[in-house]
C-alpha positions in Angstrom: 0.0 0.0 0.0 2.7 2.3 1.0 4.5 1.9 -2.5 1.5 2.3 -4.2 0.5 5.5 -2.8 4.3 7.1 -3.3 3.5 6.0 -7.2 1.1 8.3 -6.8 2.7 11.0 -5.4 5.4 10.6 -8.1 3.2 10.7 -11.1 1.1 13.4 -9.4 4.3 15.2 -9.4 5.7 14.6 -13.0 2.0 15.7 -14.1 1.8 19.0 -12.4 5.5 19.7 -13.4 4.7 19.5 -16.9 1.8 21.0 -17.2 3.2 23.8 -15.4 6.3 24.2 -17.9 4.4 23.7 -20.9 2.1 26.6 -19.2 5.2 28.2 -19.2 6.4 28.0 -22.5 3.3 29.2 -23.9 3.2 32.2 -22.1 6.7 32.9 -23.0 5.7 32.6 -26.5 2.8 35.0 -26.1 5.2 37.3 -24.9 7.3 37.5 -27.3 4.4 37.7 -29.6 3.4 41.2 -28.0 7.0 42.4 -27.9 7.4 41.8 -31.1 4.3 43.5 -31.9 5.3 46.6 -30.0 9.0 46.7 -31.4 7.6 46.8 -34.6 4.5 48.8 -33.8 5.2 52.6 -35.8 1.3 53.8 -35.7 -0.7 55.4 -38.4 1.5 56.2 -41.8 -1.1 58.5 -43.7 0.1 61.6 -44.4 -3.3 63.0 -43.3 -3.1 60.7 -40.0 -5.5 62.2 -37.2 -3.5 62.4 -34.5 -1.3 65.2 -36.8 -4.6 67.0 -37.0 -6.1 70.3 -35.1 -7.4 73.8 -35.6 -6.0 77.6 -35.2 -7.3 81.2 -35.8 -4.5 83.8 -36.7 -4.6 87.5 -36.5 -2.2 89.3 -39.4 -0.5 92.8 -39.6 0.5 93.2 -43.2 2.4 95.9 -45.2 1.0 96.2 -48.9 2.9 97.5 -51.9 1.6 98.4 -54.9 3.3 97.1 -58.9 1.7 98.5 -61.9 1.8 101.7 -64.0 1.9 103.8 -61.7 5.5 102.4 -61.0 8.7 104.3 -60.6 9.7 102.5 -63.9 7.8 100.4 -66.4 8.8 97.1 -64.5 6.9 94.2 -63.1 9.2 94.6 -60.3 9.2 98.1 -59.6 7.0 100.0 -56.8 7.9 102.8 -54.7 8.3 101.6 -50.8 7.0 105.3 -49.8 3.3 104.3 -50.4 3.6 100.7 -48.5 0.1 100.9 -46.6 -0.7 98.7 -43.6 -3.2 95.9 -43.9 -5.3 93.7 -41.3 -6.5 90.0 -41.2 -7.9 87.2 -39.6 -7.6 83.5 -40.8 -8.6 79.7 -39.7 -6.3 77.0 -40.6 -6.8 73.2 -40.6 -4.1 71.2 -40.2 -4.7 67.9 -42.3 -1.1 66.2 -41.7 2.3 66.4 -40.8 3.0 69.0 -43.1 -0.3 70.3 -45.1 -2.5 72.8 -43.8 -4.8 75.2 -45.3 -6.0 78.4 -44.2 -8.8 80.6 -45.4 -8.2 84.7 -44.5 -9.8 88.1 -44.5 -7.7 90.7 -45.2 -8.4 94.4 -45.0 -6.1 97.4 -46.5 -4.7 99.8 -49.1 -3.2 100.1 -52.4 -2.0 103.4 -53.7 0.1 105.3 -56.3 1.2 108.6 -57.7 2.9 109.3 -60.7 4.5 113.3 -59.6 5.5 111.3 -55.8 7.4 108.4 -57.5 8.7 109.9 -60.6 12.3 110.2 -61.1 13.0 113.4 -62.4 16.7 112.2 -63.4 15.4 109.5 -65.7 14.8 111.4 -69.2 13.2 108.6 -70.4 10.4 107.3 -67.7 10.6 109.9 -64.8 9.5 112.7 -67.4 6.9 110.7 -68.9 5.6 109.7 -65.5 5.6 113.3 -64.1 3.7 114.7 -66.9 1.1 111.8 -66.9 0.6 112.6 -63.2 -2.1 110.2 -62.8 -2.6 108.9 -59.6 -5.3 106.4 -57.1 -6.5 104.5 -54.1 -7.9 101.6 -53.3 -9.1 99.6 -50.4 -8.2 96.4 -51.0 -10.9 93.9 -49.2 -9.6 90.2 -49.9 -10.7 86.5 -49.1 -9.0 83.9 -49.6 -8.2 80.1 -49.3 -4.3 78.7 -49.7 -2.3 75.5 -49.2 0.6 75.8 -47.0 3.2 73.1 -47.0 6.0 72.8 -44.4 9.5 72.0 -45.1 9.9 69.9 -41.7 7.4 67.2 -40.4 4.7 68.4 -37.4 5.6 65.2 -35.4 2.8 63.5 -33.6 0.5 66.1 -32.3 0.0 69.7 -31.9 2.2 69.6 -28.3 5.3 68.1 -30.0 5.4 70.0 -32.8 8.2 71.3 -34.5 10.5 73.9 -33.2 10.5 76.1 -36.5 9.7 75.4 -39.9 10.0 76.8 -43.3 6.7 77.1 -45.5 5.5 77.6 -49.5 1.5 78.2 -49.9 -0.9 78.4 -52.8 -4.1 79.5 -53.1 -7.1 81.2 -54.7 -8.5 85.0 -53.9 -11.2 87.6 -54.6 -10.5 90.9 -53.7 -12.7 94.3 -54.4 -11.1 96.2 -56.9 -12.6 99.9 -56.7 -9.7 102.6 -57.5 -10.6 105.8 -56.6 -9.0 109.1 -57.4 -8.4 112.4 -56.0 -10.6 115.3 -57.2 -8.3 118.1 -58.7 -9.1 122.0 -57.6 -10.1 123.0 -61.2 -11.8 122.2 -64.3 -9.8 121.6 -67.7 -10.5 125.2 -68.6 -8.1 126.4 -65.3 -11.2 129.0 -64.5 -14.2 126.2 -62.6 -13.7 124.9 -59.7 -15.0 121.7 -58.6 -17.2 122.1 -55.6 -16.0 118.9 -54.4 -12.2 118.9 -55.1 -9.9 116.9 -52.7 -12.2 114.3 -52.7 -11.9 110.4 -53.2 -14.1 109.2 -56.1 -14.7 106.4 -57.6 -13.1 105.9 -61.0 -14.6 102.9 -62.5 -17.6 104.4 -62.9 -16.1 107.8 -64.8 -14.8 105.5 -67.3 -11.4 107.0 -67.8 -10.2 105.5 -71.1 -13.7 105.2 -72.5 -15.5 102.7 -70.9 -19.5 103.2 -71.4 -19.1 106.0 -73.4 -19.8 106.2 -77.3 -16.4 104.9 -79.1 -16.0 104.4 -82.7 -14.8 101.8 -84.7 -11.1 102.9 -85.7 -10.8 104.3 -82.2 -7.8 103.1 -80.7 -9.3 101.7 -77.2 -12.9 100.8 -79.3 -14.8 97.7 -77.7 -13.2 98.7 -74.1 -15.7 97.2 -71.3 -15.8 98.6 -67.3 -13.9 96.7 -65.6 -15.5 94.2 -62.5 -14.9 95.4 -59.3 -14.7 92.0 -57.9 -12.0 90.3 -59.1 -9.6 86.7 -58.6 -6.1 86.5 -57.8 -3.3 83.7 -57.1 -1.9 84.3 -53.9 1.7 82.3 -53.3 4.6 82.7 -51.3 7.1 81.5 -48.5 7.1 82.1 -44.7 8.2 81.0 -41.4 6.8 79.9 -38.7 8.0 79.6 -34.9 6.5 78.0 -32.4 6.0 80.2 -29.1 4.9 77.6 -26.9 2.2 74.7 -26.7 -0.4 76.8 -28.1 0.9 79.7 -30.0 2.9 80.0 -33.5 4.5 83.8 -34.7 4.8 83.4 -38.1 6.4 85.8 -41.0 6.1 85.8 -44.7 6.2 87.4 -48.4 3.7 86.9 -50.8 2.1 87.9 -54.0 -1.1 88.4 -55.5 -0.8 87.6 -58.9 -3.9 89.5 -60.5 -6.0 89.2 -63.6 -7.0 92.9 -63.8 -4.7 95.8 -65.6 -7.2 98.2 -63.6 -6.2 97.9 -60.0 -4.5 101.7 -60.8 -7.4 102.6 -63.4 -4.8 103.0 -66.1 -4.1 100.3 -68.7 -4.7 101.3 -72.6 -4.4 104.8 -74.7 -5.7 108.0 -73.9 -9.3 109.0 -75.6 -10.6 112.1 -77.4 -11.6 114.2 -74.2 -14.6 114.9 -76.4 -16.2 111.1 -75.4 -17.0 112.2 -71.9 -19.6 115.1 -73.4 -20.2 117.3 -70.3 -19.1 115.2 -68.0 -16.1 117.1 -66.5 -15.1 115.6 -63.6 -14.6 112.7 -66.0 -12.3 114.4 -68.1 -10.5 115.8 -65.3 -9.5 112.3 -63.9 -8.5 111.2 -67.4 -6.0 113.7 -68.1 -4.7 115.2 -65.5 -1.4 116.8 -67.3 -2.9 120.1 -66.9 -1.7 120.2 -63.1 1.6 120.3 -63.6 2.6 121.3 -67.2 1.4 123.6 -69.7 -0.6 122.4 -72.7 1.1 122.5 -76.2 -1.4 120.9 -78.4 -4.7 121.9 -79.3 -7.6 119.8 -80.9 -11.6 119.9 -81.5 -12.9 116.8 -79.8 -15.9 114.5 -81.4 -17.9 117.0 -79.3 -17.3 120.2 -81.2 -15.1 121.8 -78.5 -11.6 122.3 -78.5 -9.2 121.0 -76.1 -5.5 122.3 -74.8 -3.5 119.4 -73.9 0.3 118.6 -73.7 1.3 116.7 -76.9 1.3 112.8 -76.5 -1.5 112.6 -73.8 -5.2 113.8 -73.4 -6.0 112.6 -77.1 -7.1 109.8 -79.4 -3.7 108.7 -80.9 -2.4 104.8 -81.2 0.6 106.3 -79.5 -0.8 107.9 -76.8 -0.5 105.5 -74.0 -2.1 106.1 -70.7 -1.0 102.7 -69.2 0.6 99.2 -70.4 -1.7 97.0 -71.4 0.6 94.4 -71.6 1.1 93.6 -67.9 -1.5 93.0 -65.1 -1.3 94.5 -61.7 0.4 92.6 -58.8 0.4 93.4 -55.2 2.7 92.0 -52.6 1.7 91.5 -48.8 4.3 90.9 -46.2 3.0 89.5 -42.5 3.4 89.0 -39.4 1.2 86.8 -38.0 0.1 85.5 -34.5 -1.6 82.1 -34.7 -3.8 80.2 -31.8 -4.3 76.3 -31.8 -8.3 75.9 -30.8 -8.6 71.8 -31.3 -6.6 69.1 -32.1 -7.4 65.3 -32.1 -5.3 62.9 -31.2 -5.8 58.6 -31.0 -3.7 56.7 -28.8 -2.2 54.0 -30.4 -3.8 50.3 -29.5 -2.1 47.3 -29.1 -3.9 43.8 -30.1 
């Protein structure tokens, strides 16, 4: 009895024994299972991953500068830095991934030009013909717009980790309100009337400058001109940078350009008209021509309206080479920021193991 019950205890023992290491060698393989799964675990790939994403507003102070033909010099890339006006906006951005984003903005400022402020006097060639054109304008530039910003670095994880600093490009699409006004001069073309109103800002567009609306005839250099829109698109692009302040705020400061479809952000693009289109609309013949104020006249003509009209030679009448403007080239402005931008939501997932 005694030897049967230690036969027994003995395979008892060698049953418990290995059920206990087999127990243990499948939990050792489980384990190594998982730490293989979390060694090899790198989380979401897509570039529009949702952890990457969150929301920001940004509030902008811009400077704007002005390039068209009310230039220095006829040059895409010449303005006169005196007239840089300030500009306001406010944006929201999305962040979509690591490094896309896009932001829509409303931006509030001024354009504005002067032929007899930016003329250079020493250049024979364009200051002269710039000082005796002596056109000049305003406009308040109102702007929306939506762009694509793309960062240089990678925003890792979420919005707490993100990176330091980055470089940026963005794209976009714009509508701005395109209404150039001018300022009234003191007199009339015949040096005697006043204007009851001179000094004040008017609006061009509808006055038709280069004979917009008014009764052109076929031959006539600027015939089949239309008014201009005063709403109008443009391509805004650029490159900025951005730093980031702390866990919730970014400074960022960039260049950009609004690449325009309109000649008429100045009101000046083609050849001067027969004065006598306008009829006995003055003011409008006032703001076309506007040589009078600083030169004496040294042509005479009788306009298609039976009066006669003292201009300087080369401006103020119909003549294929009697520019006004260069209807060659559109207008461009360029907007440099500062901006201060505030993350409002994020989302992040936690990663999950299985």
């Amino acid at each position: 009895m005694e030897m049967r019950r230690l036969i027994y205890l003995v395979l008892a023992g060698v049953l418990l024994f290995g059920s206990v290491d087999l127990y243990g060698q499948m939990n050792r393989r489980s384990i190594k299972r998982n730490n293989k799964r979390i060694s090899s675990f790198r989380g979401k790939k897509s570039w529009f991953s949702k952890e990457k994403r969150y929301n920001a507003i940004g509030f902008n102070v811009s400077a704007l500068n002005y390039y068209g033909d009310l230039a220095p010099r006829p040059s895409r890339f010449s303005t006169d830095i005196s007239f840089t006006r300030p500009a306001l906006g406010i944006s929201f951005t999305h962040r979509f991934g690591p490094r896309y984003s896009l932001t829509g903005m409303f931006m509030y400022g001024t354009l504005k030009g002067s032929d007899k402020a930016s003329a250079s006097k020493g250049d024979a060639e364009n200051g002269v013909f710039r000082y005796d054109r002596n056109l000049s304008f305003r406009n308040r530039i109102k702007e929306l717009s939506v762009v694509a910003t793309f960062d240089l670095f990678d925003n890792n994880s979420t919005y707490i980790s993100r990176v330091k600093w980055t470089p940026y490009a963005f794209i976009g699409i714009a509508l701005f309100t395109n209404n150039p006004k001018g300022q009234v001069p003191e007199y009339e073309l015949d040096g005697v009337t006043k204007f009851p109103n001179h000094g004040k800002w008017v609006e061009l567009q509808p006055l038709g400058t280069e004979g917009q609306g008014h009764n052109l005839q076929k031959g006539d250099v600027n015939y089949g001109i239309k008014k201009y829109h005063k709403i109008q698109p443009a391509i805004p692009f650029g490159i900025g940078a951005r730093y980031r302040f702390n866990e919730v705020i970014d400074f960022s400061a960039e260049i950009g350009f609004r690449y325009t479809f309109t000649d008429y952000i100045d009101d000046v693009s083609k050849n001067y008209v027969d004065l006598g289109v306008f009829g006995n609309n003055e003011l409008a013949k006032a703001m076309s021509y506007r040589s009078n104020e600083v030169v004496a006249p040294t042509y005479s003509y009788v306009g298609v309206d039976g009066k006669t009209y003292n201009v300087l030679a080369g401006y103020g009448s119909e003549f294929k080479e009697n520019w006004r403007g260069n209807k060659n080239n559109r207008d461009i402005y360029m907007v440099t920021t500062i901006k201060a931008t505030y993350i409002i939501g994020k989302t992040f997932h936690r990663a999950k193991f299985r």
